[in-house]
N, C-alpha and C positions, 0 to 999 in steps of 0.2 A: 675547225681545228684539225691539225692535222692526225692522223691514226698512229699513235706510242706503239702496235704493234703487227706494222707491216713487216711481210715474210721477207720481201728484199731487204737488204742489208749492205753495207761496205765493208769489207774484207780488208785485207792490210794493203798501206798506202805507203809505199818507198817516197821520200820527198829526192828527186835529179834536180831542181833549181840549184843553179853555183851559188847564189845569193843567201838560199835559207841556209843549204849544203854549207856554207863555209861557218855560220851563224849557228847551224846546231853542232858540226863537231868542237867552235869555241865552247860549249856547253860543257858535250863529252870530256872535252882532252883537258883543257883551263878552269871554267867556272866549278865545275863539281869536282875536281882534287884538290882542288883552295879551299871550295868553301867546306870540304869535309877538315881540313885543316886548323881552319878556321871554328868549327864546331867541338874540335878535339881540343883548341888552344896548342894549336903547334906551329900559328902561324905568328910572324914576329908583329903583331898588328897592336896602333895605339889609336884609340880616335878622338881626337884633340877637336875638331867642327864636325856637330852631328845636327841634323835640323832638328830632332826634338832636345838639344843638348843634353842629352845622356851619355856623355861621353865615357867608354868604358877603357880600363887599362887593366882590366883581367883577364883580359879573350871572352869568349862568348858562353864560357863553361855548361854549356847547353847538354854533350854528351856527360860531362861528369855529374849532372844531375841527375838522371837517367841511372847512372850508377850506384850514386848516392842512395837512391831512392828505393832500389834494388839490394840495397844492402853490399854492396861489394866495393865498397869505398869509404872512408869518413866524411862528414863535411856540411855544407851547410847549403843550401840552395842560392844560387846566385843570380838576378837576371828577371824579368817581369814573369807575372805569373801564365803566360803565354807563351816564353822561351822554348817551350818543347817544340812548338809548331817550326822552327828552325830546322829543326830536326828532319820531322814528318814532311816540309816541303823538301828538305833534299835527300829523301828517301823517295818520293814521288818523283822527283827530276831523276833521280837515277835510275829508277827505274823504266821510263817513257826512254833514258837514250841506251841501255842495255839493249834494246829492241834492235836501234838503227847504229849500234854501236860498242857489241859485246863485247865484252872483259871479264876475263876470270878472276882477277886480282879485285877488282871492284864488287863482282857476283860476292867474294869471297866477304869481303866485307861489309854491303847490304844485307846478307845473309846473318851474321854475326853480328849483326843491330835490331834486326827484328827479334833475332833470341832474347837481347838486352833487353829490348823493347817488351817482350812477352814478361821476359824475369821481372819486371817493373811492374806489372800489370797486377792490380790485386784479386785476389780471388772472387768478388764478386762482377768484376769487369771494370772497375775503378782506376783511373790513369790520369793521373794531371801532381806533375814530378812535385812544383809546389805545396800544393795543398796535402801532399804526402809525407811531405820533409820537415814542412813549418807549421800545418793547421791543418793537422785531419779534423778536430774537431768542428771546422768552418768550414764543411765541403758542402758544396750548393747554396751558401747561405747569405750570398752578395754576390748574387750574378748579376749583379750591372757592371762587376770591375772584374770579376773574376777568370773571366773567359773561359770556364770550365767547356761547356759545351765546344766551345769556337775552338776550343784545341782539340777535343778528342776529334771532330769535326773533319779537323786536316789528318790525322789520323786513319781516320775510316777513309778518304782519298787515297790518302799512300795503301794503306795496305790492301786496296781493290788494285790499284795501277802495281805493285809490286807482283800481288797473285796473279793478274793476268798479264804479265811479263814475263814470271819467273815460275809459275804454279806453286810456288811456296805455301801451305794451306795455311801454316801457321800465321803470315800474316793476315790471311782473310778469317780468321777466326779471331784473335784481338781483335778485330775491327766490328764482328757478329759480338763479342763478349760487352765489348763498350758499349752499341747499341740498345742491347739486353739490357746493362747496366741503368743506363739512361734512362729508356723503357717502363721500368721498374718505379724510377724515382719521382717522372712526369705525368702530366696529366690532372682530369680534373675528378678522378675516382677518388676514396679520401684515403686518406694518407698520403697522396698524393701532392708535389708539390704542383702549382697552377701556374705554371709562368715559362721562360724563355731566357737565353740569355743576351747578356747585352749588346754582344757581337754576331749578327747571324753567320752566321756558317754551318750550322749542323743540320739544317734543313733541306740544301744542295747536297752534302755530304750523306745524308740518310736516302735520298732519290739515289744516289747513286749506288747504293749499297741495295736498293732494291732491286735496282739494274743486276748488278750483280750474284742477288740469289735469290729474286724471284717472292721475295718474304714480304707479304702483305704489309704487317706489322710495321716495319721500315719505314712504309709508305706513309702509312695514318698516323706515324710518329712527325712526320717533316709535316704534316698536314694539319696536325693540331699544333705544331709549334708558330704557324702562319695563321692559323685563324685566333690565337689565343692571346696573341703580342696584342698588346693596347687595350683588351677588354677591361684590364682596372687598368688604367693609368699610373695609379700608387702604387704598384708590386712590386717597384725596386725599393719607394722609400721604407715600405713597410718589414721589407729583406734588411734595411740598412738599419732602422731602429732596432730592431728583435736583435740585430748583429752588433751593434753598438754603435752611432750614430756618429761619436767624435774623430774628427777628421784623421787621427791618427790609428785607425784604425781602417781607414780605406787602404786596398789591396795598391789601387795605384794612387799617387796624391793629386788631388782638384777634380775628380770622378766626379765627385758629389755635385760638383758646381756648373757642371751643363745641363743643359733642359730636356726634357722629355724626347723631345722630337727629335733631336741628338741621337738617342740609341732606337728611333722611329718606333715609339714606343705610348708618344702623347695621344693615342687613339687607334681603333681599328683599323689595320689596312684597310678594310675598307671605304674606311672616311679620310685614308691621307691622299691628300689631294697633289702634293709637291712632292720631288725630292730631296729630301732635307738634314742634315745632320748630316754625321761622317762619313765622307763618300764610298770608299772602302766597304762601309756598313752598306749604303746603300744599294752598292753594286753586286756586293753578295746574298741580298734580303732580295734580291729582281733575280738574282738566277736562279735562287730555290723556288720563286713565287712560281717562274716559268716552268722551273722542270715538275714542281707537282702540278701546276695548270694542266702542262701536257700528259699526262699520267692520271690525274680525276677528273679530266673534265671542269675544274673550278672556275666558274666565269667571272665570280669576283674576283678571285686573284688575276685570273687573264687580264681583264679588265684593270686592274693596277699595275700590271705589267706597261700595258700599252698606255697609263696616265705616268707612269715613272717614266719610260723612254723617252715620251711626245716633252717632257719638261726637261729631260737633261739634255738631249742630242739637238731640241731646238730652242733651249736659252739657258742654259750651264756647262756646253761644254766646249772648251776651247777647238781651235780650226786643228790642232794637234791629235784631238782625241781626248787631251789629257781632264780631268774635273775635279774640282774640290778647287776654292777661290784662294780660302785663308788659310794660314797656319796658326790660326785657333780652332783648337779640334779637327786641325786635317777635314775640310767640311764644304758642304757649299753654302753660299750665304744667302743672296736672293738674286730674282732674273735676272739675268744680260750682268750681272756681276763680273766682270772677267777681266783683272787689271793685272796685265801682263809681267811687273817685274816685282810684282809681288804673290804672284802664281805662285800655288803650292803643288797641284797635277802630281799627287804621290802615283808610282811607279806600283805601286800595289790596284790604284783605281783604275789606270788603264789594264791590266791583267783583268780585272773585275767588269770590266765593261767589255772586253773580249768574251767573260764567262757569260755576262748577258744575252750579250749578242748571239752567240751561237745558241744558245736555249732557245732565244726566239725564232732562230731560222730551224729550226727540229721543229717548232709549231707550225708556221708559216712561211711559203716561200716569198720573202718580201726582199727587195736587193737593198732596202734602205739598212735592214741590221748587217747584211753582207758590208756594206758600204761602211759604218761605222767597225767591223770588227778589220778592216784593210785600213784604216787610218788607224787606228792602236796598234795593231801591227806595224805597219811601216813607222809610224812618228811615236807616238806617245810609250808605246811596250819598249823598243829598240833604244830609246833615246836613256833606257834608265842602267845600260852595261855601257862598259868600255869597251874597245875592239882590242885590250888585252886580257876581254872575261875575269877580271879578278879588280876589279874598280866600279864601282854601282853608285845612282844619284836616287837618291830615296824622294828629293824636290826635282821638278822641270819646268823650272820657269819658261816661259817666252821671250824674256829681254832679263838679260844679266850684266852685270859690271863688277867688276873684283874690289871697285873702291867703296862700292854702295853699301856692299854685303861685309865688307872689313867696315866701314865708318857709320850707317846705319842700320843698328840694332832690328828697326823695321825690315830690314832684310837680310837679317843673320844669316836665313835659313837659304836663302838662295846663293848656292853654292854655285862657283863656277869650274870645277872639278870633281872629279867623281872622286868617292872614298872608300878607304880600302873595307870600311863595314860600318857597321852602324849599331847604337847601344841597342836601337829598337832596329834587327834585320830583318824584318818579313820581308823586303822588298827583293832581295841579291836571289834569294829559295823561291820566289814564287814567279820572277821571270825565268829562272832557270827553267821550271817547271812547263811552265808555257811555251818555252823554245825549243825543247823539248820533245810538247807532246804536239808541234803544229801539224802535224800531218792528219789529227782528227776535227780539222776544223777547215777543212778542203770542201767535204761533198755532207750533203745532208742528204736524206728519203723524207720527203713530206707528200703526201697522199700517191703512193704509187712514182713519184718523178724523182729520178734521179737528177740532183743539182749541182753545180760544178760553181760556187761561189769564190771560188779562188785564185788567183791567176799565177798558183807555186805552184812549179812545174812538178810534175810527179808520175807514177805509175800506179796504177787500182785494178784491182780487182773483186767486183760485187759477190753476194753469194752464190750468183745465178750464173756464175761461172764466166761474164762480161768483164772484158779489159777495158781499160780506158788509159790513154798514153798523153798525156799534156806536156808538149814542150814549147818554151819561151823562154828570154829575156830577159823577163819584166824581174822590176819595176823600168827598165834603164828602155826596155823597147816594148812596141805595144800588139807585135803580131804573136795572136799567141792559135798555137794548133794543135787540135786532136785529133787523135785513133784510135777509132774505138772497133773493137773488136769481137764480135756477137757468134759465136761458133755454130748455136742452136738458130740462128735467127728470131730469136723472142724478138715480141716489141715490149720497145722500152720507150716512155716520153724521157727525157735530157732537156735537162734545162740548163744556161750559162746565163749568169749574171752582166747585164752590162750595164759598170759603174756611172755612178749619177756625173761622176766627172768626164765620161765620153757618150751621156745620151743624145748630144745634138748632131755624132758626128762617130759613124762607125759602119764596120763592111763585114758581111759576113757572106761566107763560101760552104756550101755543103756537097762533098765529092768534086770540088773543081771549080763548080758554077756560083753565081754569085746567086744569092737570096733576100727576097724581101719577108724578115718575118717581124710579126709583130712584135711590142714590146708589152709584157705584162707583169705590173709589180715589180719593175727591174729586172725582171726575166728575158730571153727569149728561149723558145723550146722548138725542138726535131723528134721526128717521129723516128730510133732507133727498130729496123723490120731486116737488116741485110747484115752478113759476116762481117760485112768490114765496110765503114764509113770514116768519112775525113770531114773535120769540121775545122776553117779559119775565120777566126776572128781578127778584125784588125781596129785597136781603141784609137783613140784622138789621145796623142801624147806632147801635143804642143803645150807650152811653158803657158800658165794663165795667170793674170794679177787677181786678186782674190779680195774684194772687200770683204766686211762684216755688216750685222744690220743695224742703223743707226741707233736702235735703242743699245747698242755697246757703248757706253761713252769712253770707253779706254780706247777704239778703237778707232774713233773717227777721225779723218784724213790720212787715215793711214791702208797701206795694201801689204798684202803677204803673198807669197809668190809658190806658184802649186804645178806642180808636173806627176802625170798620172796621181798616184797616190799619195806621193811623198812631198810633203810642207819644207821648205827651203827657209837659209836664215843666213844671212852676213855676221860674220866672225871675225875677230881685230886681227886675225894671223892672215886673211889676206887682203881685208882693208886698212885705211887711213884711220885714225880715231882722231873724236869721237865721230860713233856710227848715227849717233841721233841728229848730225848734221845733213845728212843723206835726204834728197828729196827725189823720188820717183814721178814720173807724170801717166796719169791715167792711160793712155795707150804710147808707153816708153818701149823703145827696143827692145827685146831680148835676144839672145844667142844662146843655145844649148850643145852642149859638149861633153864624152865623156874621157875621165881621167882616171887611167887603170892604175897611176901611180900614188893615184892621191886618195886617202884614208882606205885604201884597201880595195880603194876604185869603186867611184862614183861618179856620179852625171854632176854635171857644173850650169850651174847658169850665169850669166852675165847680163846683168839690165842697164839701160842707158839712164844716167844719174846726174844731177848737180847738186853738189858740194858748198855748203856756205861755207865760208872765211872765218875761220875762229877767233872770236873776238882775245884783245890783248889784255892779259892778266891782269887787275886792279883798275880798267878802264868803269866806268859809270854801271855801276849796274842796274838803272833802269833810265832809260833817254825816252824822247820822243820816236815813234816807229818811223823807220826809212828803211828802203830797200837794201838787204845785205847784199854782196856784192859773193858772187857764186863761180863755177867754174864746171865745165860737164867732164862728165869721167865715167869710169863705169862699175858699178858694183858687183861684186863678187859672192855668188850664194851656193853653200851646200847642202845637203840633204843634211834637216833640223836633226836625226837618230844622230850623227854623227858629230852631229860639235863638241867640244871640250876633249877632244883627243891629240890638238898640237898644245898650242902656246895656252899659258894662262889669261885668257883676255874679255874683252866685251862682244855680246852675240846681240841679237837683237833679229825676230821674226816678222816684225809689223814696222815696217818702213812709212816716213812720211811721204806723202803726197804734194 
């Protein structure tokens, strides 16, 4: 395991890629002056298709709860009992692009939200706008619905990422006061309540808060919240009787009615042996498990780290990144489940599997989590904004049609357009969040080696006073080259990832000369001992067809098409429909191209295709089989982040064979 507290360090990381570069100032300039808009209700927004149909037509009244709650308004709380976390992610997002993208006009007003924020705040450290407005007297007392914890949770996030943005102390002391609060309240000393809540999030969020100041307490609070989940399996229902059992009194409605293992709760981590329940859940119960793994030493948790991974990344989760099967309970359902156009891959689970990912690579230098956080990034994170940052897809399916999702109910939720919000918006605040803050998810330190997991071009500087200068292309080209710049001549091992999709086929140069280095755990590494070294990599970026493994039954006969990192998909704006007529052949042409005109400029690919003959309207609908009668032509595929940004039409990422 790797050492939590080696003296090397990463210093600040400028991102120069044009590609992230143009992706985090739609952040800066579009997504975070909307969506504050949008939190204020000043934007003209109605949401008539929501995939949890929640469709709201009051705005998001998120800040005026806050206010309400503060006493500097009238009113009545509006919005799930989690609404605040809306908030706290775009307080987080703003602050992560304040960094790479100062404003006084914005400072001025994060500033005057944390006051708001504080003013809210009750004097014991108590913050959760609902249970302040509607039921103080029900506070902690039905945390399987209540999200108490899972919101201040985001909370403690924002106001470490605001204080070390802005050194604002005030917010890092709400964030210390909540903890204290929570503190106080948990545990198994008596008086104490024994339990967890239903949503983890405060167990990542209190790691990080220890990060932050160094406070034991912190740590052994996220530490008993992980060892304590599942020891009685009953402690929600026994929360919900003493609370009132009849359904009209659950916080959210049909709470009640999922099972245990749903809020991964039917037994000790230690004995959960799957992934299971709501993905979201489960993707933030794996990055608290890692970051206090890495921090105590816990070999059970590690250990359930590495049995949650090995079951989601090798049989739940799509070639996208994206996980969660159904849209009952946003959840995964069981292996190799993965039926493409009834995909739910909420936009919050890819963020959550990025948050995994990078924990595990602070443990371990393995390029297999590097690999997994470069496929949510490019496909499954990107694919949940518009490229006019103020339109977000809360579903990401894999194969969509506009008649399916209007004619069956079964596929309400699969939208073929993004929306301008959502009743339930966690997903618009926590991609923001993430686009954001990507520049900390570049390089890790695990045992002494600096690691270079990324291939977003950028500038660093360690604490040890080493530059390092990455520039490339990528995703569109695969040479990518450093300069690293050693003033003192330390030695330093450098490690660079080479992705699992260019291990058969790649070149590497150190100072000019080619090299043969090994490869280890997706690694290769250089011995850093001179002022100045030049290291080129160059990946295999050729166009690959991409089966699945047959125990997918959604996917057999069929190929998805992959170039470096990014998942490709045919879209009815520049095909024929229907697209399900399309038959690809195991080693079919391709052609790759890029189009600086097209969606903001992207790589294209074109594969060599035949087309069946669309049968004639009211003809027999079932005959004896004879050969349809076909035509070759060629298909047209873009990079999967980017579809639903022209025409309203049918996509579809798994082509037949």
């Amino acid at each position: 395991m790797a050492n939590s507290n080696n003296s090397l360090s990463v210093g600040q990381v400028k991102i120069t890629s044009e590609f992230w570069h143009r992706y985090r100032e739609l952040v800066a300039t579009a997504a975070i002056p909307y969506q504050w808009d949008v939190l204020n209700d000043q934007a003209n927004i109605t949401v008539a298709e929501d995939p949890q149909n929640n469709g709201i037509n009051q705005g998001s009244h998120a800040v005026a709860n806050f206010k309400i709650a503060a006493g500097q308004m009238k009113g009545q709380h509006y919005g799930f009992p989690f609404q605040d976390t809306d908030v706290y992610k775009w307080l987080e997002a703003a602050a992560y692009s304040l960094r790479y993208h100062p404003s006084a006009d914005l400072q001025q007003i994060t500033d005057n939200l944390v006051d708001l924020i504080a003013d809210t705040q009750e004097d014991d450290g108590y913050l959760s706008t609902y249970f302040q407005i509607e039921a103080p007297e029900r506070k902690f007392k039905r945390l399987q619905q209540s999200h108490e914890l899972y919101t201040m949770g985001h909370y403690i996030e924002a106001g470490i990422a605001y204080f070390e943005a802005t050194d604002n102390k005030k917010a890092l002391t709400i964030a210390t006061r909540m903890a204290d609060c929570i503190d106080r309240h948990f545990g198994l000393e008596e008086g104490k309540i024994p339990g967890y809540d239903g949503h983890p999030e405060i167990e990542l969020a209190l790691s990080r808060l220890y990060e932050a100041t160094g406070e034991q307490k912190y740590l052994d609070l996220a530490h008993y919240f992980l060892k304590q989940r599942g020891q009685d399996p009953a402690f929600f229902e026994k929360q919900i009787k003493a609370d009132g059992a009849s359904p009209d009194r659950d916080l959210i409605p049909g709470m009640q009615d999922f099972s245990r293992s749903y809020y991964q709760a039917a037994e000790p981590i230690a004995d959960q042996k799957t992934a299971d329940g709501h993905a979201v859940r489960v993707a933030y119960l794996c990055t608290g498990m890692a970051y206090v793994a890495r921090y105590t030493g816990d070999q059970v948790l590690l250990a359930a780290c590495h049995r949650f991974w090995k079951d989601i990344v090798r049989r739940r989760m799509y070639i996208t990144g994206n996980i969660g099967s159904t849209t009952t309970g946003e959840a995964f359902t069981y292996d190799y489940d993965l039926p493409n156009d009834t995909d739910y891959g909420e936009t919050c689970a890819s963020c959550g599997m990025s948050f995994f990912a990078r924990e595990m690579l602070n443990i371990e230098a393995k390029g297999e989590y590097a690999d997994v956080l470069e496929k949510e990034l490019f496909n499954g994170v990107l694919s949940g904004m518009a490229q006019d940052g103020k339109h977000f897809f809360y579903v990401n399916p894999l194969e969509a049609d506009p008649e399916a999702t209007k004619g069956n109910p079964g596929k309400s939720h699969v939208l073929t357009h993004r929306m301008a919000w959502f009743g339930v918006a966690c997903c618009p605040t926590n991609l923001a969040r993430l686009i954001a803050s990507v520049d900390q998810y570049l390089y890790t330190i695990v045992d002494g080696a600096v690691l270079s997991s990324q291939f977003i071009a950028n500038d660093a500087e360690l604490s040890n006073g080493i530059r390092i200068s990455q520039t490339n292309d990528f995703p569109w080209n695969g040479n990518i080259h450093y300069k690293i710049q050693n003033p003192k001549a330390q030695l330093v091992k450098f490690g660079i990832r080479i992705p699992g999709w260019s291990l058969d086929h790649f070149e590497i140069k150190v100072n000019g000369e080619n090299r043969k280095l090994p490869v280890k755990d997706g690694f290769i590494y250089a011995e850093i001992d001179q002022s100045t070294l030049t290291i080129d990599l160059t990946l295999d970026m050729s166009v690959k067809l991409m089966g699945a493994s047959n125990r997918v039954n959604s996917d057999i006969n069929k190929v998805a098409i992959q170039r470096g990192p990014v998942v490709y998909c045919a879209e009815q704006a520049d095909n024929q429909t229907p697209l399900w007529l399309y038959h690809v052949d195991d080693n079919a042409k391709t052609d790759y191209h890029f189009e600086p005109q097209l969606l903001n400029g992207v790589g294209v690919v074109k594969v060599a295709a035949q087309r069946e003959t669309l049968a004639e309207d009211g003809e027999s609908l079932y005959q004896p089989l004879k050969a349809r009668s076909t035509e070759p032509t060629d298909l047209k595929l873009v990079p999967y982040y980017a579809w639903a940004n022209r025409e309203n039409g049918q996509m579809r990422v798994w082509i037949n064979t």
